[in-house]
PDB file of N, CA, C and O in Angstrom:
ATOM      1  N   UNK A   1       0.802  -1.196   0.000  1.00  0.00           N
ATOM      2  CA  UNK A   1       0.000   0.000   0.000  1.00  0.00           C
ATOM      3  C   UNK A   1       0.850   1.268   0.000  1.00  0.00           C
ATOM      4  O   UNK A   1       0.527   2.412  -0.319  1.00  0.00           O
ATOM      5  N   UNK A   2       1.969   0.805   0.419  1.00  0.00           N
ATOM      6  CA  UNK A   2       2.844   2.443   0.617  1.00  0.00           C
ATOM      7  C   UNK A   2       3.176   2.949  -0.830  1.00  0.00           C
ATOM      8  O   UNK A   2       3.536   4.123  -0.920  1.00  0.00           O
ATOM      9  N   UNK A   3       3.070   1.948  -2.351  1.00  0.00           N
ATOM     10  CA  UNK A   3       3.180   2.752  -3.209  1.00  0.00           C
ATOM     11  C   UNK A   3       1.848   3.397  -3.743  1.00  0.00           C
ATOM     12  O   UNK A   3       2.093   4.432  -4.363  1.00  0.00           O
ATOM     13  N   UNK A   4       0.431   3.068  -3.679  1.00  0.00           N
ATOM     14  CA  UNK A   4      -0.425   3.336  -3.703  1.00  0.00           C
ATOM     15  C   UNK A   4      -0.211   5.010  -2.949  1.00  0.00           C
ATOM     16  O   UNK A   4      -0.413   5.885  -3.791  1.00  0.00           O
ATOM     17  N   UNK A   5       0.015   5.354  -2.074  1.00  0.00           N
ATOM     18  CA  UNK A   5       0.322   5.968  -0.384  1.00  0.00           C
ATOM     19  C   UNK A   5       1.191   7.700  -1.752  1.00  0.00           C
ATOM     20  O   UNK A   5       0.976   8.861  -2.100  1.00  0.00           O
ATOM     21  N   UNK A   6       2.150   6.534  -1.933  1.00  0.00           N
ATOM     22  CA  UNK A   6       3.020   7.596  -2.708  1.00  0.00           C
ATOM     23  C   UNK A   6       2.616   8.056  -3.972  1.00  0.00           C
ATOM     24  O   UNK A   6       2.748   9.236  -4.299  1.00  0.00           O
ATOM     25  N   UNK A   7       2.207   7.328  -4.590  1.00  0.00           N
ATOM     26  CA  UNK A   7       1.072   7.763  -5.928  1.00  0.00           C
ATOM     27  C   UNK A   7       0.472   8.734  -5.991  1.00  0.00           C
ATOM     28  O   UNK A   7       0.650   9.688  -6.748  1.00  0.00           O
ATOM     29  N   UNK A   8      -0.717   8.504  -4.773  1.00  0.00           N
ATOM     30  CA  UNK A   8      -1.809   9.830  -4.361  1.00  0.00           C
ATOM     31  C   UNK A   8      -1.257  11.265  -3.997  1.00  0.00           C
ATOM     32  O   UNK A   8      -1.850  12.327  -4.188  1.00  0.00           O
ATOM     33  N   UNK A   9       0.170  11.069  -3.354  1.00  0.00           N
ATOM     34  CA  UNK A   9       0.695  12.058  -2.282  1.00  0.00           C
ATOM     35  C   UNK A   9       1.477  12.723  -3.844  1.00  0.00           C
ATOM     36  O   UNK A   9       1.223  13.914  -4.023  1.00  0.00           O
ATOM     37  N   UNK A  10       2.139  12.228  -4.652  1.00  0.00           N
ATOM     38  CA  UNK A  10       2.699  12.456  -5.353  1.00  0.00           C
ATOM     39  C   UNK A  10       1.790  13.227  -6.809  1.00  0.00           C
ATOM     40  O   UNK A  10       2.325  14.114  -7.474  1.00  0.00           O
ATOM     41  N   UNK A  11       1.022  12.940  -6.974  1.00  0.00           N
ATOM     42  CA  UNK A  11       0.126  13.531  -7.919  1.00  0.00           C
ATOM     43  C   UNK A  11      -0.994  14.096  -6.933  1.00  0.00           C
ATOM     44  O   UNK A  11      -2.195  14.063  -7.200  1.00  0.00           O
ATOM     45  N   UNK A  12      -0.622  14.456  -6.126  1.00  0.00           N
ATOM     46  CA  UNK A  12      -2.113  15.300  -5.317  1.00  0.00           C
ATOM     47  C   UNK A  12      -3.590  14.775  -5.461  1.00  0.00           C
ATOM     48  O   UNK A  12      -4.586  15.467  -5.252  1.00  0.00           O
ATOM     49  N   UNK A  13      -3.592  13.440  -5.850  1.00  0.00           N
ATOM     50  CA  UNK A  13      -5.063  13.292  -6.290  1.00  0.00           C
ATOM     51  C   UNK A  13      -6.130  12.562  -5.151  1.00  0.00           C
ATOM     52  O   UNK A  13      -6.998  11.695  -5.251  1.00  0.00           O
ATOM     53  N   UNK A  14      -5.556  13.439  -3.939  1.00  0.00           N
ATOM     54  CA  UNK A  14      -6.256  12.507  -3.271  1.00  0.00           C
ATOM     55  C   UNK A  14      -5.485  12.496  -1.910  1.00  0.00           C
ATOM     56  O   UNK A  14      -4.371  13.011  -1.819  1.00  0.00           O
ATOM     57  N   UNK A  15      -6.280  11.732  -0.570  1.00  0.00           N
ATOM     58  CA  UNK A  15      -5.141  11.411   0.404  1.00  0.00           C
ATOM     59  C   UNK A  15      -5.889   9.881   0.926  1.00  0.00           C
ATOM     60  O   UNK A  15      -7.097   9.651   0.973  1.00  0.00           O
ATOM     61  N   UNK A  16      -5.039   9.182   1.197  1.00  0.00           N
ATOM     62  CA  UNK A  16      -4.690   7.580   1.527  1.00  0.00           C
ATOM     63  C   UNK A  16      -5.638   7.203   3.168  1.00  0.00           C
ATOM     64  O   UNK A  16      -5.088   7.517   4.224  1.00  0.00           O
ATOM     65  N   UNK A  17      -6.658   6.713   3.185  1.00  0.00           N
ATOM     66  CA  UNK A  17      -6.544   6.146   4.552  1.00  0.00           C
ATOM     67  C   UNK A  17      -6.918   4.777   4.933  1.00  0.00           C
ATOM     68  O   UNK A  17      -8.024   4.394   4.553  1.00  0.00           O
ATOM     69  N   UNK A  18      -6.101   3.882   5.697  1.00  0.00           N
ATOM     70  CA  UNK A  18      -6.040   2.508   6.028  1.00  0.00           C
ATOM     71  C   UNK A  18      -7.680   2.308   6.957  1.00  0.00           C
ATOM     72  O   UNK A  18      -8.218   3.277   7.493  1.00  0.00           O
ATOM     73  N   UNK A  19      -8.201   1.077   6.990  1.00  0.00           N
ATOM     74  CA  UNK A  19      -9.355   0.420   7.669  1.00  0.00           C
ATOM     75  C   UNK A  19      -9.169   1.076   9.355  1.00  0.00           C
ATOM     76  O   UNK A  19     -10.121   0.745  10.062  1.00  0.00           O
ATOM     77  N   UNK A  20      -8.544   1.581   9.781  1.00  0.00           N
ATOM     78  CA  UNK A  20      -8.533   2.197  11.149  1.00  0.00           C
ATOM     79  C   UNK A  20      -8.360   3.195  11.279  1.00  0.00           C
ATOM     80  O   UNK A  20      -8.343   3.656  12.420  1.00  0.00           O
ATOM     81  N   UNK A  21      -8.135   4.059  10.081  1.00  0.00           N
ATOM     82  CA  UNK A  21      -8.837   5.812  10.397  1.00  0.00           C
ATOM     83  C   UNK A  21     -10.180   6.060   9.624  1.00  0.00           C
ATOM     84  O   UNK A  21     -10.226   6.666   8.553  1.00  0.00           O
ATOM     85  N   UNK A  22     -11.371   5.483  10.332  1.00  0.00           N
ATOM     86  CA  UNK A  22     -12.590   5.845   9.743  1.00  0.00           C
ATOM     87  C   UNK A  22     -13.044   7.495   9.760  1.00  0.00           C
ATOM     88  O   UNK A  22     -13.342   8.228   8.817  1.00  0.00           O
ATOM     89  N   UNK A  23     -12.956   7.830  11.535  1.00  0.00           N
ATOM     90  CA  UNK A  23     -13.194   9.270  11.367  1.00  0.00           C
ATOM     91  C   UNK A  23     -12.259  10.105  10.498  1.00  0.00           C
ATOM     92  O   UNK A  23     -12.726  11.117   9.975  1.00  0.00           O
ATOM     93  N   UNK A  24     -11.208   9.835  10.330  1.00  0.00           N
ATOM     94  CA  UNK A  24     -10.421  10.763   9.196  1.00  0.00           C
ATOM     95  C   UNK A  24     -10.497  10.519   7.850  1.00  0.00           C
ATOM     96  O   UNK A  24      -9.877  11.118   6.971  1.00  0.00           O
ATOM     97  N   UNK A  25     -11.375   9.510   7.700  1.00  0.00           N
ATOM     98  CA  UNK A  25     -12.273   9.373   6.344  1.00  0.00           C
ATOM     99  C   UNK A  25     -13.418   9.905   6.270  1.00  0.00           C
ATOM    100  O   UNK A  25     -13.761  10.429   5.210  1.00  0.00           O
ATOM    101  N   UNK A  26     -14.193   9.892   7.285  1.00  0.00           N
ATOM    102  CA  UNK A  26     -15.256  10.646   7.535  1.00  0.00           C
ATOM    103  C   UNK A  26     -15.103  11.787   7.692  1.00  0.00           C
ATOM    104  O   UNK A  26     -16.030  12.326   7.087  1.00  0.00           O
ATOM    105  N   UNK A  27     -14.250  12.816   8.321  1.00  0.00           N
ATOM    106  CA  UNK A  27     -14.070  14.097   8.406  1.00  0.00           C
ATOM    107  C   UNK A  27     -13.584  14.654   6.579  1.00  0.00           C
ATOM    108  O   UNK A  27     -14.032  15.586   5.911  1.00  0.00           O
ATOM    109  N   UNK A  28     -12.838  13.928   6.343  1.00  0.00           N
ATOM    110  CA  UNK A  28     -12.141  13.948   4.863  1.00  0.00           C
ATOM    111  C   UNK A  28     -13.569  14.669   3.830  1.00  0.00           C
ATOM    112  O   UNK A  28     -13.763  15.762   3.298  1.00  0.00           O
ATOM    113  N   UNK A  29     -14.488  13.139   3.950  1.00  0.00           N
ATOM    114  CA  UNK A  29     -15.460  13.186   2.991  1.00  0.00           C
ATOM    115  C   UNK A  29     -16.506  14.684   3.396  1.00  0.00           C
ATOM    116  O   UNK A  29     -16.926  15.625   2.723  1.00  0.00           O
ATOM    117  N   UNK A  30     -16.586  14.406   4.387  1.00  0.00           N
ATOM    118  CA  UNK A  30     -17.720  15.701   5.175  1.00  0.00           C
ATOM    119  C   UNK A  30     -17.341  17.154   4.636  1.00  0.00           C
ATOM    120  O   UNK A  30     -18.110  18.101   4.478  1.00  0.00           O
ATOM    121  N   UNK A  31     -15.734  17.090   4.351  1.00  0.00           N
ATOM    122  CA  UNK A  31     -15.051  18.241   4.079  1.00  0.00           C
ATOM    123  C   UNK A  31     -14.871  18.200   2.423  1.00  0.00           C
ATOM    124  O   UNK A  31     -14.826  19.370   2.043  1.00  0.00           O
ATOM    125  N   UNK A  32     -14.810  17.729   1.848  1.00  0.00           N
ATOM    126  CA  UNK A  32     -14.978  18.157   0.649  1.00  0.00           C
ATOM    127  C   UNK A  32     -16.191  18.152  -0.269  1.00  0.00           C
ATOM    128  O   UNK A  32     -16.247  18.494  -1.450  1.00  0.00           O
ATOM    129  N   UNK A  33     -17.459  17.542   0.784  1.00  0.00           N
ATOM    130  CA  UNK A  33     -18.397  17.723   0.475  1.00  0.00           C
ATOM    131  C   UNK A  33     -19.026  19.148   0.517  1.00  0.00           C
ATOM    132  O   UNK A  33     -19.865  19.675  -0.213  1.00  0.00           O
ATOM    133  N   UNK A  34     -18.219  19.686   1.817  1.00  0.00           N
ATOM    134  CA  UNK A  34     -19.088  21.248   2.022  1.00  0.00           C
ATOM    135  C   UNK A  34     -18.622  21.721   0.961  1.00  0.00           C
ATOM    136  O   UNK A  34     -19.433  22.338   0.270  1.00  0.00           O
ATOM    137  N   UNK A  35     -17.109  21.606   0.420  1.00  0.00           N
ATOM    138  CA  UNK A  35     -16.626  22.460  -0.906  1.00  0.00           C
ATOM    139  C   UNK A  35     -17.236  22.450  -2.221  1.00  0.00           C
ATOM    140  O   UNK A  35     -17.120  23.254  -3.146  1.00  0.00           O
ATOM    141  N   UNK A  36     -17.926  21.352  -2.118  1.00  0.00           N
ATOM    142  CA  UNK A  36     -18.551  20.942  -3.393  1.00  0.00           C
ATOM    143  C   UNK A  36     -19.849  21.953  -3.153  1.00  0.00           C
ATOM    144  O   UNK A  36     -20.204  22.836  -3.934  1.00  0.00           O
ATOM    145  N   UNK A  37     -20.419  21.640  -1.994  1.00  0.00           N
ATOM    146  CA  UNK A  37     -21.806  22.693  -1.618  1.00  0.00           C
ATOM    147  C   UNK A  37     -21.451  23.610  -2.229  1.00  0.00           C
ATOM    148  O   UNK A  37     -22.096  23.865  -3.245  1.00  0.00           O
ATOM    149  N   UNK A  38     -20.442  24.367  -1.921  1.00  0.00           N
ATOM    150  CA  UNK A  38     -19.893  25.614  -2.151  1.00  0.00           C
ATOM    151  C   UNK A  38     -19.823  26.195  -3.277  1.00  0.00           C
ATOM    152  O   UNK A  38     -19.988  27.373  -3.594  1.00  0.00           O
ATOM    153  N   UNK A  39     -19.502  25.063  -4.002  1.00  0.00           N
ATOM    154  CA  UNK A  39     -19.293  25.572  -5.554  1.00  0.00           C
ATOM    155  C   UNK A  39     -17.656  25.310  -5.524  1.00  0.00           C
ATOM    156  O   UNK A  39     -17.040  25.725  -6.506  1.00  0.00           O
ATOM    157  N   UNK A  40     -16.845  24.600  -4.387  1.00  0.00           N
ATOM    158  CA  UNK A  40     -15.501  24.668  -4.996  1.00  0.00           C
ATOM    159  C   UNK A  40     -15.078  23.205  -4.845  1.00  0.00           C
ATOM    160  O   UNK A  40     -14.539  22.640  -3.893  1.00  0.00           O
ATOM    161  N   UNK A  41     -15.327  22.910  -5.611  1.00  0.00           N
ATOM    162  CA  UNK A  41     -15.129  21.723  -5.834  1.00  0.00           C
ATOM    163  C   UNK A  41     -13.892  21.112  -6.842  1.00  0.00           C
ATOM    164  O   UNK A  41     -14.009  19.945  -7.217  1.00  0.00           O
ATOM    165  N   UNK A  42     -12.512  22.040  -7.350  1.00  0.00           N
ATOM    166  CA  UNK A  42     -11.962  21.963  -7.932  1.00  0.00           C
ATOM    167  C   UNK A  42     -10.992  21.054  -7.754  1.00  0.00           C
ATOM    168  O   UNK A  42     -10.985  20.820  -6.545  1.00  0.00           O
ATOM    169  N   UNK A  43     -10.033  20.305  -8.377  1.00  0.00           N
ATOM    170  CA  UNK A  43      -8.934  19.335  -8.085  1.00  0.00           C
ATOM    171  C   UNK A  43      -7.852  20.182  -7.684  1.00  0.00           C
ATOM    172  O   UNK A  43      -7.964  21.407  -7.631  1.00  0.00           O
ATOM    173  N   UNK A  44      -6.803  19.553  -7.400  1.00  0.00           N
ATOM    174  CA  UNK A  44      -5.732  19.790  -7.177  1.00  0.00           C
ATOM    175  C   UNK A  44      -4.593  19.064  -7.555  1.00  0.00           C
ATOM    176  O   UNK A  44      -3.605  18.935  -6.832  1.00  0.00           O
ATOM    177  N   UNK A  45      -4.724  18.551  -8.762  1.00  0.00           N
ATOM    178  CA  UNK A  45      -3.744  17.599  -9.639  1.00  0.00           C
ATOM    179  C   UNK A  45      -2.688  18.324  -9.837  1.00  0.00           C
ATOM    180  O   UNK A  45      -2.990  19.494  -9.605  1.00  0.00           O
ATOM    181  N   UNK A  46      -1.677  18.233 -10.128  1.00  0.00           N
ATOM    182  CA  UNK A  46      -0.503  18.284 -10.762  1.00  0.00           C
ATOM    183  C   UNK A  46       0.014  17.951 -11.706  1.00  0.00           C
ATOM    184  O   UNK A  46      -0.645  17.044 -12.215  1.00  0.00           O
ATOM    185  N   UNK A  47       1.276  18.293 -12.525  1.00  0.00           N
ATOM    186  CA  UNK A  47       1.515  18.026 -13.901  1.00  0.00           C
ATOM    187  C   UNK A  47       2.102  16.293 -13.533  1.00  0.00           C
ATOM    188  O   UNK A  47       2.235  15.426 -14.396  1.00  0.00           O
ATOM    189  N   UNK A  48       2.409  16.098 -11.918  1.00  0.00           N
ATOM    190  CA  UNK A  48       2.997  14.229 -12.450  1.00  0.00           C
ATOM    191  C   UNK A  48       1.709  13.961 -12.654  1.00  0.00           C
ATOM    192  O   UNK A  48       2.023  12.895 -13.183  1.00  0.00           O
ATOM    193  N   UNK A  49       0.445  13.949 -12.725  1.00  0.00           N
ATOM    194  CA  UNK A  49      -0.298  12.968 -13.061  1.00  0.00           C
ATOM    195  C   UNK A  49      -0.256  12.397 -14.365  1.00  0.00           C
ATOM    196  O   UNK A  49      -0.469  11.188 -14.456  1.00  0.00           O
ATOM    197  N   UNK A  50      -0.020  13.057 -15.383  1.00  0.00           N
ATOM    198  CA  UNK A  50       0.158  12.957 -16.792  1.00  0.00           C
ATOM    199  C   UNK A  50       1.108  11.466 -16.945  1.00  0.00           C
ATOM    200  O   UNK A  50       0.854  10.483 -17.641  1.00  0.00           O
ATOM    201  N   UNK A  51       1.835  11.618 -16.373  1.00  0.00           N
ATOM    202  CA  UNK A  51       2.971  10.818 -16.230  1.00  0.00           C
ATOM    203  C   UNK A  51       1.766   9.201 -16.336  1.00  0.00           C
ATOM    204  O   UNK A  51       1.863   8.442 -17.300  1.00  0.00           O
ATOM    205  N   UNK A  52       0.935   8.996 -15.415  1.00  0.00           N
ATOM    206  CA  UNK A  52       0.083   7.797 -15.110  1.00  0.00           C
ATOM    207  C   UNK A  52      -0.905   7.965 -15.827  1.00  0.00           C
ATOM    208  O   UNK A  52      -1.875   7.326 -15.421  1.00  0.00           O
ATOM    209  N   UNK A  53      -1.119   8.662 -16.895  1.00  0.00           N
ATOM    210  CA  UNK A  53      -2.067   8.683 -17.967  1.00  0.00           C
ATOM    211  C   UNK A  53      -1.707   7.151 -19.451  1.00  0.00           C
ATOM    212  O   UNK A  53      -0.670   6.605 -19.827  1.00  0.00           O
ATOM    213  N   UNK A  54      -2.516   7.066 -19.672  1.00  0.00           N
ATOM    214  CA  UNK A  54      -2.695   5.275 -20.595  1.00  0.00           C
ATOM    215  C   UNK A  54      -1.463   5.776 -21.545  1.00  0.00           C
ATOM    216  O   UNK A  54      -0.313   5.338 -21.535  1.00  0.00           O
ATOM    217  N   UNK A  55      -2.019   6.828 -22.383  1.00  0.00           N
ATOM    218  CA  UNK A  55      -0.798   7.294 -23.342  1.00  0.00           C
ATOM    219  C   UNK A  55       0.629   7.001 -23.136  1.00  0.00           C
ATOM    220  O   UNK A  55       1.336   6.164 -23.697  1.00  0.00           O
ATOM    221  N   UNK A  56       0.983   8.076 -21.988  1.00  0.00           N
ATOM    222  CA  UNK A  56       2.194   8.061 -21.217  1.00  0.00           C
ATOM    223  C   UNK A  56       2.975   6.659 -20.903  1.00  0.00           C
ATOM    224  O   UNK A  56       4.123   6.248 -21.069  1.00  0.00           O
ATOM    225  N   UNK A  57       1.796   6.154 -20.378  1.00  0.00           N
ATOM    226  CA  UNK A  57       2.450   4.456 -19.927  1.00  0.00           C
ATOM    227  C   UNK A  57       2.454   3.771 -20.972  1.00  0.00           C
ATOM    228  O   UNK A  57       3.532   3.286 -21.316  1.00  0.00           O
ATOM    229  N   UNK A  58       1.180   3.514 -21.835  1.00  0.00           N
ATOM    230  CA  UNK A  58       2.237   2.979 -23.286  1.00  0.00           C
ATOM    231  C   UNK A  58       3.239   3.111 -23.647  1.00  0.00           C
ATOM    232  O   UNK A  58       4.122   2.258 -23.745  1.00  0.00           O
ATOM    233  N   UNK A  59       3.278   4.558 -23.988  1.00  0.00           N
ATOM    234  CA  UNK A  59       4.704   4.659 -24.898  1.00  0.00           C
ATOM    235  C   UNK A  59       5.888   4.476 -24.118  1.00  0.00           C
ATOM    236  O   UNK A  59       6.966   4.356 -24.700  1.00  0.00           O
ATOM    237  N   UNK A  60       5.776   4.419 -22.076  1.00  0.00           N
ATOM    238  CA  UNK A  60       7.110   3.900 -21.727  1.00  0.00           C
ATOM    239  C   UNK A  60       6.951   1.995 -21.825  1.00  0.00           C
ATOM    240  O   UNK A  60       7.995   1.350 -21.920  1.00  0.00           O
ATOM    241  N   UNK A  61       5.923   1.434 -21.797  1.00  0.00           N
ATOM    242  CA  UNK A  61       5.779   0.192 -22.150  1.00  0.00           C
ATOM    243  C   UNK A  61       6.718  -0.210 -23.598  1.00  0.00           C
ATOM    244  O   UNK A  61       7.446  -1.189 -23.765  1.00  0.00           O
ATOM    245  N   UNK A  62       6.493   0.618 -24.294  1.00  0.00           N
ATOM    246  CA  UNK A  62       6.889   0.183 -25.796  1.00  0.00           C
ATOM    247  C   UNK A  62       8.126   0.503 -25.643  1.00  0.00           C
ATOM    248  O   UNK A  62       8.871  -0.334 -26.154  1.00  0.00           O
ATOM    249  N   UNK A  63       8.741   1.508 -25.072  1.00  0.00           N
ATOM    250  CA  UNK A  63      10.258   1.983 -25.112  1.00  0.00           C
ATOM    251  C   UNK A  63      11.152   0.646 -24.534  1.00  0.00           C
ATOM    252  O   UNK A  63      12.195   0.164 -24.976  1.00  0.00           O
ATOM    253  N   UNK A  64      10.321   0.248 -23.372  1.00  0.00           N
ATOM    254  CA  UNK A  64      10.936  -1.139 -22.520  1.00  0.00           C
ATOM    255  C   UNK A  64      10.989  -2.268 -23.277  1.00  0.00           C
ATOM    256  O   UNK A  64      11.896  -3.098 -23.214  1.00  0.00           O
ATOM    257  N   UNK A  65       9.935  -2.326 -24.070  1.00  0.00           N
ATOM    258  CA  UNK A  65       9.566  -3.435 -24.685  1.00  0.00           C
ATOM    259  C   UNK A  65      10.929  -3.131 -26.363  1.00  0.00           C
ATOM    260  O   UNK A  65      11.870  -3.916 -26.480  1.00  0.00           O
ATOM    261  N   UNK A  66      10.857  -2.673 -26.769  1.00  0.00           N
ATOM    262  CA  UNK A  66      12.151  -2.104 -27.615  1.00  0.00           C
ATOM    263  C   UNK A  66      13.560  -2.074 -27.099  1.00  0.00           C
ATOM    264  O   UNK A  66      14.450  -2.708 -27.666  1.00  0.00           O
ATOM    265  N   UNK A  67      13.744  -1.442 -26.174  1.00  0.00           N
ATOM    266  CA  UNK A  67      15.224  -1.331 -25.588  1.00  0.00           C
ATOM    267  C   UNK A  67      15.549  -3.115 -25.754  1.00  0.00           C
ATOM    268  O   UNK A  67      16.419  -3.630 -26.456  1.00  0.00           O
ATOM    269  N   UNK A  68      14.298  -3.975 -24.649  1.00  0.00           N
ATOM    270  CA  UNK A  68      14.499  -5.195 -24.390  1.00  0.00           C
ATOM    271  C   UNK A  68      15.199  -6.247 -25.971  1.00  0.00           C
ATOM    272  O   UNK A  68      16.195  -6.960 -26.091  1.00  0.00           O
ATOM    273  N   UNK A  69      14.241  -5.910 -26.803  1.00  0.00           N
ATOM    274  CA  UNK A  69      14.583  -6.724 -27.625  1.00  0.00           C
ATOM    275  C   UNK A  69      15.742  -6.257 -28.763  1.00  0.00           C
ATOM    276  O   UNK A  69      15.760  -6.926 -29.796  1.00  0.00           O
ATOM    277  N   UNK A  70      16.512  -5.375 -28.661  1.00  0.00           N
ATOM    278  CA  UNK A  70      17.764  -4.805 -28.803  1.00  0.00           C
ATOM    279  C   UNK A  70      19.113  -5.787 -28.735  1.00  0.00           C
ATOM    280  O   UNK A  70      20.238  -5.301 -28.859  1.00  0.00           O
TER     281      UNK A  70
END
């Protein structure tokens, strides 16, 4: 789970919580629900996300897959 952990933390998309922080899942959700009330409901992604986009990972799939058979 800790790369999962680093994924989220690393592309901002989100924050991580294990089966024994319920209330800090619950406070989490409660809280970005009021933002949404609000009207702000915006992300907070970053440019690594791109990086974990299908495109992106293909074409490093194919680069691996090329180098390999070199």
């Amino acid at each position: 789970m800790q790369i999962l952990r680093t994924l989220i933390k690393h592309t901002h998309s989100g924050q991580y919580f294990n089966y024994l922080e319920k209330q800090k899942l619950k406070e989490h959700i409660l809280e970005k629900y009021a933002l949404f009330k609000n009207g702000n409901n915006e992300g907070q992604l970053n440019d690594h996300i791109n990086s974990y986009k299908r495109e992106n990972l293909t074409k490093t799939l194919a680069k691996t897959i090329a180098y390999t058979w070199e």
